[in-house]
C-alpha beads as a LAMMPS data file, in Angstrom:
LAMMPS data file: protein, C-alpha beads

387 atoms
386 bonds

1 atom types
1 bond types

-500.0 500.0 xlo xhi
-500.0 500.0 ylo yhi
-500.0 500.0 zlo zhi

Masses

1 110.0

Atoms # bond

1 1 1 320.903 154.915 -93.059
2 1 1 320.695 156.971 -96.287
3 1 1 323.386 157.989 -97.955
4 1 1 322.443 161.589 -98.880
5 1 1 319.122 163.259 -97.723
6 1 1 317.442 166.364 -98.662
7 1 1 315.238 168.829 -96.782
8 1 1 314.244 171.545 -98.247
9 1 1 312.556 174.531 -96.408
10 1 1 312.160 178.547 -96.010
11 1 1 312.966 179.071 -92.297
12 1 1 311.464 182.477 -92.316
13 1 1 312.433 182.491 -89.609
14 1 1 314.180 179.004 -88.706
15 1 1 312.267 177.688 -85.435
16 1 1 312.738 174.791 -83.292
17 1 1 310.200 172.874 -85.021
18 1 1 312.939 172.685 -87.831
19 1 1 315.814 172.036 -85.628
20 1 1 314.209 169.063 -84.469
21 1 1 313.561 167.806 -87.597
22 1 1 317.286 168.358 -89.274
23 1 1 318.442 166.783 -86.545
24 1 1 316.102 163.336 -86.424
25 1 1 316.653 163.478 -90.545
26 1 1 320.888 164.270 -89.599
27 1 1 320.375 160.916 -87.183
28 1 1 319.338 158.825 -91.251
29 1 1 321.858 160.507 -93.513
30 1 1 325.427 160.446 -94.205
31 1 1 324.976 163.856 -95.071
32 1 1 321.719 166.026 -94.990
33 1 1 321.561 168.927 -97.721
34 1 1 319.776 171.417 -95.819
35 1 1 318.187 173.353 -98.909
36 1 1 317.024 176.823 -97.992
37 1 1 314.873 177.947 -100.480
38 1 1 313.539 181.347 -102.010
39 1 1 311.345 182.665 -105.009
40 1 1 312.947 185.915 -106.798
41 1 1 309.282 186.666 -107.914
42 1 1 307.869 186.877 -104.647
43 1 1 310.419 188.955 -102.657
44 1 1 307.801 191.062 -100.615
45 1 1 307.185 187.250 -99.084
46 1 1 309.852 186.978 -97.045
47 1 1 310.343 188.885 -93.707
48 1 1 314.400 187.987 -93.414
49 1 1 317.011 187.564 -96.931
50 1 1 317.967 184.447 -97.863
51 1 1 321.319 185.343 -97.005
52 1 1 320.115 185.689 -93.233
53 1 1 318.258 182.571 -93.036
54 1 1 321.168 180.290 -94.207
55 1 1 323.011 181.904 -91.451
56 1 1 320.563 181.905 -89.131
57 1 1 320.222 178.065 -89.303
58 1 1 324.233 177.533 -89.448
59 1 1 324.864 179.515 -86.498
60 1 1 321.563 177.309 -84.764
61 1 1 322.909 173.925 -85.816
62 1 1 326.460 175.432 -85.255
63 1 1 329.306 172.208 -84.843
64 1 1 326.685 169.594 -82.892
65 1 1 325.694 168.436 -86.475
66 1 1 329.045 168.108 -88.533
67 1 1 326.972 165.867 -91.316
68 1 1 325.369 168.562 -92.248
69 1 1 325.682 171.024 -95.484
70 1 1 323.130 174.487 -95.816
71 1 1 322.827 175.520 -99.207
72 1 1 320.598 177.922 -101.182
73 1 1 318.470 178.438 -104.731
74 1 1 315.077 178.375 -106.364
75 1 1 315.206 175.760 -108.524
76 1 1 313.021 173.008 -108.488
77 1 1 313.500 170.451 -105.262
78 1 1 313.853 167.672 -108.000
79 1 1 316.329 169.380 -109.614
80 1 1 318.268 169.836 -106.659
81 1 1 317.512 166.268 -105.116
82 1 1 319.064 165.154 -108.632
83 1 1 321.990 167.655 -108.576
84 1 1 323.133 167.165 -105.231
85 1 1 322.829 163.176 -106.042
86 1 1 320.254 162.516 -103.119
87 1 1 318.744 158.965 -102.422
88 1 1 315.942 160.117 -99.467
89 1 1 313.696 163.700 -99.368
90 1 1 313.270 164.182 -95.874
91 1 1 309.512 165.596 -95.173
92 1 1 308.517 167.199 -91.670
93 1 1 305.125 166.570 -90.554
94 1 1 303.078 167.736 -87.432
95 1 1 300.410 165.487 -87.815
96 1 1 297.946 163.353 -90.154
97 1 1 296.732 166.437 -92.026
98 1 1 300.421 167.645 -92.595
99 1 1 301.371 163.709 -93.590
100 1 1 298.249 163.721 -96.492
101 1 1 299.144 167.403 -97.672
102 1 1 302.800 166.408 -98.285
103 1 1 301.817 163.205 -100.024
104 1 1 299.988 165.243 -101.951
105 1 1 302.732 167.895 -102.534
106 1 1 305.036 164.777 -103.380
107 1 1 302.907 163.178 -105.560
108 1 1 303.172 166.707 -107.806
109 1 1 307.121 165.963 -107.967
110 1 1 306.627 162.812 -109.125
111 1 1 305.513 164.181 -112.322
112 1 1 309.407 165.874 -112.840
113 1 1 311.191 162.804 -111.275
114 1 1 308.933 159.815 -111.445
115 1 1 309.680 157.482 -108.493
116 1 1 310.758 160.498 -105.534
117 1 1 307.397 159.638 -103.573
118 1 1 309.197 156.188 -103.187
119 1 1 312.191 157.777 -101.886
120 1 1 310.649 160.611 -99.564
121 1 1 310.962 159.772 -95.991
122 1 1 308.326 161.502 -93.503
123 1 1 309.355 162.406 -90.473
124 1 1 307.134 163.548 -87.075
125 1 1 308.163 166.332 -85.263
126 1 1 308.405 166.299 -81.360
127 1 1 304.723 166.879 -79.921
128 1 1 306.030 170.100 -77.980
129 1 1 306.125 172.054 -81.629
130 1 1 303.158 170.974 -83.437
131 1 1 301.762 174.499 -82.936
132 1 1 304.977 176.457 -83.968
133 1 1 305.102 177.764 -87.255
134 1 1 306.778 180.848 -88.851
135 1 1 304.104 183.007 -89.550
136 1 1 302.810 182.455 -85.926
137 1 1 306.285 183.663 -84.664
138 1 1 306.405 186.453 -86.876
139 1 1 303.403 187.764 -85.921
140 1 1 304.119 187.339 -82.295
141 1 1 307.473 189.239 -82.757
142 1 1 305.844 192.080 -84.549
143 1 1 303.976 192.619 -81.210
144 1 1 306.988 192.234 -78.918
145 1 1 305.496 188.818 -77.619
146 1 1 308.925 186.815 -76.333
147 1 1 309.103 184.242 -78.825
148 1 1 312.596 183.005 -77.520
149 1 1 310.615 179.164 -76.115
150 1 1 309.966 178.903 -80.168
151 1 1 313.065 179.798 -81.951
152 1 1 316.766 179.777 -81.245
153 1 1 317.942 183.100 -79.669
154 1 1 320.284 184.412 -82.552
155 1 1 317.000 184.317 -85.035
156 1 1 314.791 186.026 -81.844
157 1 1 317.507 188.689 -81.889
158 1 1 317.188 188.867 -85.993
159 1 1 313.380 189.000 -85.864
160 1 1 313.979 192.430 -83.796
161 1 1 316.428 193.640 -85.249
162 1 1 314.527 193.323 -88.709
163 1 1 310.914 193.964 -87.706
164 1 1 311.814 197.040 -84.995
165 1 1 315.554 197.757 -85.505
166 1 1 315.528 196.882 -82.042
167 1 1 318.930 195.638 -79.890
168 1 1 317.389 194.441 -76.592
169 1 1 320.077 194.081 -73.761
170 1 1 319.563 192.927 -70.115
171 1 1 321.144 195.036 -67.460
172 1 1 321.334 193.341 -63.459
173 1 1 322.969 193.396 -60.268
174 1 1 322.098 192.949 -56.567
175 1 1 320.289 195.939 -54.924
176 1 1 322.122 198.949 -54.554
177 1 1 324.707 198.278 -57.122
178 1 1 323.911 201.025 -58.954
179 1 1 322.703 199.143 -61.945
180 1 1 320.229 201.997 -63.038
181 1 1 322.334 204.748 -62.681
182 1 1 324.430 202.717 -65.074
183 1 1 321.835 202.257 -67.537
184 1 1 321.184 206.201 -67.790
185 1 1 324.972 206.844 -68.294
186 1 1 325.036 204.577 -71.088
187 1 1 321.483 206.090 -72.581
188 1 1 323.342 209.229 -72.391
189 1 1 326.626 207.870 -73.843
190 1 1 325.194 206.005 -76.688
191 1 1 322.681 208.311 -77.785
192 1 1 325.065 211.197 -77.812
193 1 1 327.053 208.943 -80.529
194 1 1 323.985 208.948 -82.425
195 1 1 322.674 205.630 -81.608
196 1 1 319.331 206.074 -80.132
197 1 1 319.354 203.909 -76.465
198 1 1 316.188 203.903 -74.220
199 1 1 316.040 202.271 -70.676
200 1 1 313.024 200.095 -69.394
201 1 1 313.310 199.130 -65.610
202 1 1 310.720 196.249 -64.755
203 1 1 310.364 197.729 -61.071
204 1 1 308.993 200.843 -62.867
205 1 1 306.659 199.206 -64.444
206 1 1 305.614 197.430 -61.382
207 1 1 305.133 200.518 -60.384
208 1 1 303.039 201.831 -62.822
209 1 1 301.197 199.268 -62.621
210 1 1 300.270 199.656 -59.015
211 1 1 298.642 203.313 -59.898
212 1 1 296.964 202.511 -63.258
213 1 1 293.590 203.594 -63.585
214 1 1 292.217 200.414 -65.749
215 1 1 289.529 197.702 -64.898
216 1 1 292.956 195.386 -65.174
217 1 1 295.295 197.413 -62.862
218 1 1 291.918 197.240 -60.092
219 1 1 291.660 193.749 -60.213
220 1 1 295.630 192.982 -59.344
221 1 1 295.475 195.731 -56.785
222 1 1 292.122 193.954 -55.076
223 1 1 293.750 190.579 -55.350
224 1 1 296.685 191.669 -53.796
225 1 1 295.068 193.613 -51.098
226 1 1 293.528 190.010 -50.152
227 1 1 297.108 188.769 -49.848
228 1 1 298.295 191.712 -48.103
229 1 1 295.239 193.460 -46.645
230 1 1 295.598 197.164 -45.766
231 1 1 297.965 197.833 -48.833
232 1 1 295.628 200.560 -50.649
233 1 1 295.309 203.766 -50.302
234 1 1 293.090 206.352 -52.599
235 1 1 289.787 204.229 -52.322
236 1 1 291.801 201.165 -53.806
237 1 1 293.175 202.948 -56.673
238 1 1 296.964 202.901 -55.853
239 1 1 298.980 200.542 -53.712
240 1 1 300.959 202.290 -50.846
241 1 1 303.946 200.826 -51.651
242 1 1 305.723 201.414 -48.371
243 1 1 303.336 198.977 -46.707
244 1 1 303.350 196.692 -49.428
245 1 1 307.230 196.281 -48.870
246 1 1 306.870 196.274 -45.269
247 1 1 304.556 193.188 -45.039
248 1 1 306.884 191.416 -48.228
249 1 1 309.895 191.749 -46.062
250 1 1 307.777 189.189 -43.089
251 1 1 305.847 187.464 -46.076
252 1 1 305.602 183.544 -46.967
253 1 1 307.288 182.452 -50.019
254 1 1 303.690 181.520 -51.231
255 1 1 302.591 184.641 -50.999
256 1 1 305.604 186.692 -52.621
257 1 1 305.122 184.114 -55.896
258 1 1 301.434 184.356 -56.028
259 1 1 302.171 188.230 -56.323
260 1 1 304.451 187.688 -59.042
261 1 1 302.028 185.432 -61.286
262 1 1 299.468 188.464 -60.729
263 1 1 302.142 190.978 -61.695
264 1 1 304.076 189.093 -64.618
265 1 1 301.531 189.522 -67.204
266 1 1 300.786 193.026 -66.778
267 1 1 304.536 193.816 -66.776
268 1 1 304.640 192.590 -69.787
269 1 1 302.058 194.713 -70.922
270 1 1 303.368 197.575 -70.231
271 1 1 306.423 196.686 -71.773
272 1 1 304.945 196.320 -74.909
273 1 1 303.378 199.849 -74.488
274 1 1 306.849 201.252 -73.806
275 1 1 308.698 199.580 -76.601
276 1 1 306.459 200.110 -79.087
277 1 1 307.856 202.281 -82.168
278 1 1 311.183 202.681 -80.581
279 1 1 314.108 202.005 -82.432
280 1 1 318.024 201.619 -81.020
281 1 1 319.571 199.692 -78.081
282 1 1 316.506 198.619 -75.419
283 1 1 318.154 198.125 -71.805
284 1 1 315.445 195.796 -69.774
285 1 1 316.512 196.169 -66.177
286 1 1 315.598 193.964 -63.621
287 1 1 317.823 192.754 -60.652
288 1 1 316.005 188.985 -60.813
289 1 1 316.259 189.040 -64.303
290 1 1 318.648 186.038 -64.297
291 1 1 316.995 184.274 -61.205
292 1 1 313.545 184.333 -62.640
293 1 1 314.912 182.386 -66.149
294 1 1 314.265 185.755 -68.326
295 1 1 318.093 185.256 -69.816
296 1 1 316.509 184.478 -73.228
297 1 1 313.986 187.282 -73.286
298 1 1 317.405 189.344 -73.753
299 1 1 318.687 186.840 -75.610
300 1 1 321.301 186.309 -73.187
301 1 1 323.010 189.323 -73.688
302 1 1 323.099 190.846 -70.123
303 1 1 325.153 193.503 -68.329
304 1 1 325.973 192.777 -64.855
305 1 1 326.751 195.556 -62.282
306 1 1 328.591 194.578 -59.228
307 1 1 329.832 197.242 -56.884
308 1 1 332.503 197.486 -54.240
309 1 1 330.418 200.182 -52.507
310 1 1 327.522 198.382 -52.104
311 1 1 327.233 198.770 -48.335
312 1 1 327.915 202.086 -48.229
313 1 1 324.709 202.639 -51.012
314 1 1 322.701 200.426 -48.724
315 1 1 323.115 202.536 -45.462
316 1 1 322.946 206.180 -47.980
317 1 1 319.565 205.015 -48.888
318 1 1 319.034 203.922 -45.361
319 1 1 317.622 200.585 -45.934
320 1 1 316.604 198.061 -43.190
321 1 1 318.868 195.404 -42.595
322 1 1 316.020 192.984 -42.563
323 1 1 315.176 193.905 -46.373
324 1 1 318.336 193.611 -47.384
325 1 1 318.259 190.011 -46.017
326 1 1 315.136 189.436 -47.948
327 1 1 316.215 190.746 -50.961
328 1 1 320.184 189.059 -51.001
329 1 1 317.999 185.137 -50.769
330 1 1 316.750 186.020 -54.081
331 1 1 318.899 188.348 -55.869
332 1 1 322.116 186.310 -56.407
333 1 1 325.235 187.990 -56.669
334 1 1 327.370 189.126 -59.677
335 1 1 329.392 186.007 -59.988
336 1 1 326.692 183.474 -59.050
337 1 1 324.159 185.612 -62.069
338 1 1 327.248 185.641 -64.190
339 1 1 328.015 181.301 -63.874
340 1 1 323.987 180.751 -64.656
341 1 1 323.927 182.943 -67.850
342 1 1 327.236 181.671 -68.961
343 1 1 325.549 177.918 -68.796
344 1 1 322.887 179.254 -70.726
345 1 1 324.944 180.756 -73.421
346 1 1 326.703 177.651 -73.697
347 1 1 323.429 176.266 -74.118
348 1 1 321.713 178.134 -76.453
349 1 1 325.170 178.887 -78.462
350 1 1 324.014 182.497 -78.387
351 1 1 324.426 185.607 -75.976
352 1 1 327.234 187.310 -74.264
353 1 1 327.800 188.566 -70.528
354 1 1 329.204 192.021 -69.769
355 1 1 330.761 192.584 -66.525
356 1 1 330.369 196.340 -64.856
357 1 1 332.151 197.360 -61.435
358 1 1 330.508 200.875 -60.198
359 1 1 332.173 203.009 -57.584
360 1 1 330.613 205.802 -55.897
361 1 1 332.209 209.157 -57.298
362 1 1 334.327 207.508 -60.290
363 1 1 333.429 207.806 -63.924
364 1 1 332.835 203.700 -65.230
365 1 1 336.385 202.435 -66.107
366 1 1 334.724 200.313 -68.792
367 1 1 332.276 202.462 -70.728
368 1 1 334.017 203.040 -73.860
369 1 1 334.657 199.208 -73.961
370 1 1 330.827 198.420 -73.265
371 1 1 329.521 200.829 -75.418
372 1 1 332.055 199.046 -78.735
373 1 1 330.455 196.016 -77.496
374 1 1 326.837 197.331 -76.973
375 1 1 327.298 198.999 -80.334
376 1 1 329.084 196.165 -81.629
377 1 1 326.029 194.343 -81.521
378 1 1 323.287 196.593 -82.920
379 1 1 324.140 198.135 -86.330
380 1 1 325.566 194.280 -86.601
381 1 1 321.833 193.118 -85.989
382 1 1 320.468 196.127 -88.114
383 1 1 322.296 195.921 -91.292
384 1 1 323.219 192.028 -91.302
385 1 1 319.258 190.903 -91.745
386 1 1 318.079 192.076 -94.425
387 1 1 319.325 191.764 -98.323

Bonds

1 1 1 2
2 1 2 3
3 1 3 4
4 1 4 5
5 1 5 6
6 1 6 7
7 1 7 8
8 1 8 9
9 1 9 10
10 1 10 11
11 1 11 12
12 1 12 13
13 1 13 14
14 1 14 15
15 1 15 16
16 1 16 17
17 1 17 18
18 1 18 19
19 1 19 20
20 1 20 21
21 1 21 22
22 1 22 23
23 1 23 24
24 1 24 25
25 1 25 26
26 1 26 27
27 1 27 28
28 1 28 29
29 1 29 30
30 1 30 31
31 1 31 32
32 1 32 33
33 1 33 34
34 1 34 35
35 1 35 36
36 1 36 37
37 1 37 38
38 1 38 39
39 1 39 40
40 1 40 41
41 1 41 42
42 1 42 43
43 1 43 44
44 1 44 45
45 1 45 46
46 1 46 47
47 1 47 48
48 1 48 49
49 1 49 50
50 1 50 51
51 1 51 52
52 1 52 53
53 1 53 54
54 1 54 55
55 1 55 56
56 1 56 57
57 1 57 58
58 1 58 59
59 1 59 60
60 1 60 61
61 1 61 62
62 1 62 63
63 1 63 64
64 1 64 65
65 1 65 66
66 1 66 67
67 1 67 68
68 1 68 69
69 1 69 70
70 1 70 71
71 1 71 72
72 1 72 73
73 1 73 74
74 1 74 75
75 1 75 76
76 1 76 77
77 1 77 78
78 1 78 79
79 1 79 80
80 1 80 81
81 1 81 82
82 1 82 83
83 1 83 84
84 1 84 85
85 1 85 86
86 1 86 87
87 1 87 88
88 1 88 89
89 1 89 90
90 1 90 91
91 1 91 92
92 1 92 93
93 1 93 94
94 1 94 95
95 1 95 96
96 1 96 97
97 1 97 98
98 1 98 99
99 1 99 100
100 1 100 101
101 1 101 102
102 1 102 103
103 1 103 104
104 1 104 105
105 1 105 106
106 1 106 107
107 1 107 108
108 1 108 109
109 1 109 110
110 1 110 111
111 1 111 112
112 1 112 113
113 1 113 114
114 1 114 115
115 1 115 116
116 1 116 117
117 1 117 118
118 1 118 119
119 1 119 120
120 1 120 121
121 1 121 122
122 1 122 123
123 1 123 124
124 1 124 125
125 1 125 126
126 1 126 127
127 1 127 128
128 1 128 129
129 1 129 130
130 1 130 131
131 1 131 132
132 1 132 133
133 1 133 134
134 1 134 135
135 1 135 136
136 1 136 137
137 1 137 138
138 1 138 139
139 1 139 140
140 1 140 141
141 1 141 142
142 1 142 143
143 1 143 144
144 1 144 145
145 1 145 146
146 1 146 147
147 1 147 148
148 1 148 149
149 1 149 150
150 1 150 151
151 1 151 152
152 1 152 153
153 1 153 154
154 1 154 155
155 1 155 156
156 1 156 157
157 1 157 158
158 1 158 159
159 1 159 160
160 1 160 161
161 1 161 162
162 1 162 163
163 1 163 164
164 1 164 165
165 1 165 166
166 1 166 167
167 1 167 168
168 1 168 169
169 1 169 170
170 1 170 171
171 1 171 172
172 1 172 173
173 1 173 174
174 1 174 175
175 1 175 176
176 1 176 177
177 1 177 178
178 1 178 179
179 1 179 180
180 1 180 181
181 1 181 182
182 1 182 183
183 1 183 184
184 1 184 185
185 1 185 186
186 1 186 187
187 1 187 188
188 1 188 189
189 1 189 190
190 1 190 191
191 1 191 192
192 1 192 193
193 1 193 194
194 1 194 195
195 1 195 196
196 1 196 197
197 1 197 198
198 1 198 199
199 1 199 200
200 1 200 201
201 1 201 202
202 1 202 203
203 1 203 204
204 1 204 205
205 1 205 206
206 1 206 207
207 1 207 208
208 1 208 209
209 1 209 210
210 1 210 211
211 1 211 212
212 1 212 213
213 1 213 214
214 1 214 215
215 1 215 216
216 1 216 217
217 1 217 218
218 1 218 219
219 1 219 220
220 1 220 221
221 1 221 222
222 1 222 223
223 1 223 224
224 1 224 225
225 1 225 226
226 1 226 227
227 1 227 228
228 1 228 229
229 1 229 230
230 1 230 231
231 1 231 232
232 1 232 233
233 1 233 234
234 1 234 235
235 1 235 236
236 1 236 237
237 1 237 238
238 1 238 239
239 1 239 240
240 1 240 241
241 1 241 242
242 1 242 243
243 1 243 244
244 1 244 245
245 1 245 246
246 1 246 247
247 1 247 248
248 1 248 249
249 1 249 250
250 1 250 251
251 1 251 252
252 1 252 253
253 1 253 254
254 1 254 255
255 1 255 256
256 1 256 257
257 1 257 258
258 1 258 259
259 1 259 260
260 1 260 261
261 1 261 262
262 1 262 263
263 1 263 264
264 1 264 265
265 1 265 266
266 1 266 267
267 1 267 268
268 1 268 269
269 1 269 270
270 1 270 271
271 1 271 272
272 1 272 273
273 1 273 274
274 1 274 275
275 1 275 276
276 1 276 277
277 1 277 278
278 1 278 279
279 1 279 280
280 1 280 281
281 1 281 282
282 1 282 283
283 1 283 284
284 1 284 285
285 1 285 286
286 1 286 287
287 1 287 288
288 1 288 289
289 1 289 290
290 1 290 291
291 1 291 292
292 1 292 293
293 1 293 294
294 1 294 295
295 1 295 296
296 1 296 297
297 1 297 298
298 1 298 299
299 1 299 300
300 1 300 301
301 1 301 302
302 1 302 303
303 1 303 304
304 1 304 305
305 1 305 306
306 1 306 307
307 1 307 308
308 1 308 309
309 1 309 310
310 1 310 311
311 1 311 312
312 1 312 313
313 1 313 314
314 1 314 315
315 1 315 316
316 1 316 317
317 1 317 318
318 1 318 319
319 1 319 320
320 1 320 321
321 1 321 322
322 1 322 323
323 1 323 324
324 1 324 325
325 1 325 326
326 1 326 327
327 1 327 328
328 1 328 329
329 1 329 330
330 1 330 331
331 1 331 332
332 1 332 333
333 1 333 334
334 1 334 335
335 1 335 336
336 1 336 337
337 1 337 338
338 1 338 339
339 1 339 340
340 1 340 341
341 1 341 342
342 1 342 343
343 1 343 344
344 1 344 345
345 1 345 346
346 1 346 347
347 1 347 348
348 1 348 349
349 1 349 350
350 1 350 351
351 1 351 352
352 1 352 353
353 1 353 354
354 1 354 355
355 1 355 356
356 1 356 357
357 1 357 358
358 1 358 359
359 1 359 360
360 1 360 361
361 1 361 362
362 1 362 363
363 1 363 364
364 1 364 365
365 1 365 366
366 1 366 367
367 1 367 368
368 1 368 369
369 1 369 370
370 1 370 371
371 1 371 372
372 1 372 373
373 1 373 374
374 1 374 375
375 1 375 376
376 1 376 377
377 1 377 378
378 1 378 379
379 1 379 380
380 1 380 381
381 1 381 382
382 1 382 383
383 1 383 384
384 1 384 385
385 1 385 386
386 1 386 387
């Protein structure tokens, strides 16, 4: 054990390639001086303030490392090493061409405080990270690529709230719920209070998919024409979706996943297309969004709409019983959605869950308390990043 350690770093954004370190280096110390550092003469380097990056890796390491102390400056790291009365510099490494470039970086410090190479400790980061590194994850996020496997949620959230002014929300419930009529009262609600809002629903995009005319869209439509022959109409160029859903309702689990791997990717796509250049609250709708693990694409901030009317939507929109069967196996219900994002909350330490009951006819009791939350969160996000 050291006594006091030292790791210095920009964390521009913090990613889990850092956590893992500050917490192995956390496991040698007494106390670990997490030193975030900056450089006044090269502002225009850094995406997030300095500000935001010391609380971006507080709220990440939150209580689970008590040891711990986050400071900031741009002094020298000798300086500081000697200031803050340290005994070990702590050194991440990925591999053997990181562990000779910080020897080398070391042996530069040595010439302001002869002896520190002596007293730097290198540690190896988990395997799972070696390819994470800020400006990778910046440059994903500027394209709307989900970096949420790479970085804790609260500095996913930051990234889009810096980079697009972006809020993204999840909205869910069970079929026939009313979950996208909700989503269009609170476009309507929130963009009236000048607060641009703009809703994405996933089965849309499905959708679009289905009838796009690109050499892509053709080769998921052919592929799933072999799965489910008969599906196309238009010489191949749309799916009839009415037959599609027919056959899904009698099809093989197999079958109904190997449809969503083809899908997935292209969804995604399109999403990108759609999001692109907007700025405000994003509400991604998707009644599996929970079931299929997406929590964290939304950084597990999702509104869940439950409805005491449910069966009375079903038989209004005349749907088969059988569907309905299909679809309740795989779309869990409000409370059963809201207990597996609440684990994941507790897990990540980031993300809320907003509960919405819908009755046919009646105005939603709660809108003016989800749009202060929903609000709550955005201009919080938009003005809190930057310096």
């Amino acid at each position: 054990m050291y006594r006091r350690g030292l790791f210095a770093l920009s964390a521009d954004p913090v990613h889990n390639g850092h956590l893992d370190i500050i917490k192995k280096a956390s496991e040698q110390c007494d106390t670990l001086i997490i030193y975030v550092t900056f450089n006044d003469q090269k502002k225009g380097a850094y995406l997030l303030s300095v500000r935001a990056r010391r609380r971006l890796i507080k709220a990440a390491i939150g209580g689970w490392l008590p040891n711990t102390t986050v400071i900031t400056g741009d002094a020298l790291l000798t300086d500081v090493f000697m200031e803050q009365g340290c005994d070990v510099l702590i050194r991440g490494i990925r591999n053997k061409t990181d562990l000779e470039y910080e020897k080398g970086q070391v042996a530069y410090h040595d010439k302001f405080l002869p002896g520190i190479s002596d007293k730097t400790l290198y540690l190896e980061g988990d395997p799972q990270f070696a390819g994470i590194s800020s400006s990778l994850i910046k440059s994903f996020a500027f394209h709307h690529i989900d970096v949420s496997p790479m970085v804790p949620l609260m500095a996913k959230a930051a990234l889009e709230a810096t980079l697009h002014k972006q809020c993204v929300i999840g909205i869910t419930g069970q079929m026939a719920t009313g979950k996208s009529w909700v989503a269009e009262k609170i476009v309507e609600a929130t963009s009236l209070s000048g607060y641009p809002a703009f809703h994405l629903n996933f089965d849309d995009l499905v959708r679009e998919l289905y009838d796009e005319d690109t050499p892509g869209a053709q080769i998921v439509r052919d592929e799933i024409d072999k799965l489910f022959p008969g599906v196309l109409i238009e010489d191949g160029k749309k799916v009839d979706r009415a037959k599609l859903k027919a056959q899904i309702v009698k099809a093989e689990q197999d079958k109904l996943d190997a449809v969503h791997d083809l899908t997935k990717p292209h969804v995604f796509r399109l999403y990108r297309k759609h999001i692109k250049g907007k700025e405000g609250l994003i509400l991604v709708e998707w009644a599996q969004l929970i079931e299929n693990g997406l929590a964290p694409f939304v950084n597990n901030r999702v509104i869940i709409v439950d409805s005491p009317d449910r069966a009375a939507m079903l038989a209004k929109r005349g749907v088969p019983a059988d569907l309905v069967a299909r679809f309740d196996r795989v779309q869990w219900d409000a409370d059963k959605k809201a207990l597996a994002l609440e684990t994941e909350i507790r897990a990540a330490g980031y993300g809320r869950v907003i509960r919405v009951t819908n009755r046919i006819g009646k105005p939603l009791d709660e809108m003016t308390e989800l749009l202060s939350q929903l609000q709550g969160m955005a201009p919080k996000l938009d003005k809190g990043v930057k310096a």
